[in-house]
C-alpha positions in Angstrom: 84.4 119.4 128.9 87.9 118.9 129.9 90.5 118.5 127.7 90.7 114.4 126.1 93.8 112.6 125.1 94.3 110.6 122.9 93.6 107.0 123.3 96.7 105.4 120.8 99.5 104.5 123.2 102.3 106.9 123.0 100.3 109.3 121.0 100.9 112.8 122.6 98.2 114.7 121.0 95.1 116.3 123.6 92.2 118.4 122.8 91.5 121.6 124.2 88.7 122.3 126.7 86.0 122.4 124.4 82.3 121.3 123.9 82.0 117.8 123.8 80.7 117.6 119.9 83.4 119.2 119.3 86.1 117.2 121.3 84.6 114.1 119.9 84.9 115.5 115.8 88.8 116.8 116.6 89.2 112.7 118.2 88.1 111.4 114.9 89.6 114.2 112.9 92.7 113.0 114.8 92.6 109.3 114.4 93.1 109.3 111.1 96.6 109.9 111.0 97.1 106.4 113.0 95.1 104.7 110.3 96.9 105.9 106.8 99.3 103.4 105.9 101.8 103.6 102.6 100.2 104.6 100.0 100.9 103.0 96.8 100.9 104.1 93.1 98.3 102.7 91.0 100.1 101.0 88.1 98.5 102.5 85.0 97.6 99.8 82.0 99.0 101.5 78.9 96.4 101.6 75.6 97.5 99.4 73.3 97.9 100.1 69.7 95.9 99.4 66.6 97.9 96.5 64.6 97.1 95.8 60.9 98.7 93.3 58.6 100.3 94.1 55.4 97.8 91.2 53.6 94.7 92.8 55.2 91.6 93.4 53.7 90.0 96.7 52.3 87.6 96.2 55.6 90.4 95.9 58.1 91.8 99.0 56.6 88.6 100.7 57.2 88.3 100.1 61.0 91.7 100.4 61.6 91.4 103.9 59.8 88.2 104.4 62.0 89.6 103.7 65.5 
């Protein structure tokens, strides 16, 4: 098969002369990089602290103790 260009306007990138399977997997391989956008961070929800009270019971104490 002879070699394929790209189909994204202004996109330089051709195959060589290969197979056709493989022409076709290098195309998709390829197209990929026109498809990632910015990629953003996750923001990461921070674990929030076990609170007692100072007038707490002997249970609370117990599960706060326990977690």
């Amino acid at each position: 098969m002879p070699a394929v260009a790209c189909p994204i306007p202004d996109c330089d990138y051709v195959t060589e002369d290969l197979d056709d399977v493989i022409v076709a997997a290098l195309l998709t391989a390829h197209g990929t990089t026109h498809t990632q956008g910015p990629t953003a961070a996750a923001k990461i929800e921070r674990v929030r602290r076990p609170v007692i009270s100072a007038a707490g019971t002997s249970e609370e104490w117990e599960y706060f103790l326990s977690r």
